[in-house]
N, C-alpha and C positions, 0 to 999 in steps of 0.2 A: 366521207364520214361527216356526219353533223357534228358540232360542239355543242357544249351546253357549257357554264360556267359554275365555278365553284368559285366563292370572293371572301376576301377577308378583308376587313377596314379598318385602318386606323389601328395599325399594329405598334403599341409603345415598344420599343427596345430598348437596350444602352449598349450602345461598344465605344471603342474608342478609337477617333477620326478625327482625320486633321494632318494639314501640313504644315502647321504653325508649332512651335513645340509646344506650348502652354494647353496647345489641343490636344495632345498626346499625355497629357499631367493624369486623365479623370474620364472615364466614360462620361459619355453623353447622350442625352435624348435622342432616337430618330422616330419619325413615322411611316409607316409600312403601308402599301394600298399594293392587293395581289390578286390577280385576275389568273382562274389557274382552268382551263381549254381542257373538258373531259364531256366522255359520253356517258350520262347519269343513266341512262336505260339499263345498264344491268344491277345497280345498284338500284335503282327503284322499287326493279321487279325480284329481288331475294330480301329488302329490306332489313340489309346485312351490311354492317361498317366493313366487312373484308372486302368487300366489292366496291367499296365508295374511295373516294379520296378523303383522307380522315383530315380535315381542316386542322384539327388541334394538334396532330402530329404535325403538320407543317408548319404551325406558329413555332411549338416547341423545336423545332431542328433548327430553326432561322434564329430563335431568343439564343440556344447554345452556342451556335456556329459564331453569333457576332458577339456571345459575351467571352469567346476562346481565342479571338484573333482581333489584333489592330491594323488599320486602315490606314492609310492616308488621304486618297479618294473615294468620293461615294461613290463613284465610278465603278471601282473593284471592286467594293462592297457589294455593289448589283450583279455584275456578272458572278461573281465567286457562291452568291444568296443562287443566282441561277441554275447555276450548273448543280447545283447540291440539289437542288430541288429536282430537277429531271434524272439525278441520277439514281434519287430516294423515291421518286411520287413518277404514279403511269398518269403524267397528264403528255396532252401533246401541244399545247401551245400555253405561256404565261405572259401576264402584261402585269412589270412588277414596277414600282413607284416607292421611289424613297425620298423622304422630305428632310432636313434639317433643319428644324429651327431654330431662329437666335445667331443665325451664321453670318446673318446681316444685318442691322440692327434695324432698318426702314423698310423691312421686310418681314410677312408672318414666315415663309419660309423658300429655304432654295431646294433642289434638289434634282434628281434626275428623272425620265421615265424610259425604261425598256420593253421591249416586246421581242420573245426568241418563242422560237419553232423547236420541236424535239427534232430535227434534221438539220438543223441550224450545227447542234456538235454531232453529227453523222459520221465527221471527218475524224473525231476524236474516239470512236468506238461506240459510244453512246448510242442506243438504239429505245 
């Protein structure tokens, strides 16, 4: 099966993250970059959101999910954003990037980048 991509940039959030406690006082900014692995062909051809990956459903489950839980690593914060994602959205591959700025002062920003497979949690029942 081909991919096609569905992307979202430069997603502002706020949750709250940190292993310092003073981090844990006050959400904070992150930035979001989500590369989300679908085949657009039947959504092209019905020209119908039911058939598409609805981008704005996936900003909003990600803004909720991280304004409803605190973190301590962005680490978790990406897998946990992951898994939500595949087990709400029929994609089959996501390349998700989270930036924090300000985490470093000599820095615009740190952060992680992931890339999972919907077969990646196979193990976990997820299909």
């Amino acid at each position: 099966m081909s991919l096609d991509t569905v992307f979202i940039q430069a997603l502002h959030i706020e949750t709250i993250i940190g292993v310092h406690a003073y981090e844990q006082q006050a959400p904070r900014p992150l930035i979001l970059d989500l590369e989300l692995g679908v085949d657009i062909r039947e959504a092209a051809a019905s020209d119908r959101i039911r058939d598409a990956v609805d981008y704005s459903a996936v900003a909003e489950a990600i803004i909720k999910l991280a304004a409803a839980r605190r973190f301590q690593l962005i680490e978790t914060l990406a897998e946990t954003l992951a898994r939500m994602i595949f087990e709400r959205f029929p994609i089959a591959r996501l390349q998700l990037s989270i930036g924090k700025p300000g985490a470093i002062d000599t820095a615009k920003t740190v952060g992680v980048r992931i890339e999972r497979r919907r077969e990646d949690y196979a193990a976990c029942g997820l299909r």
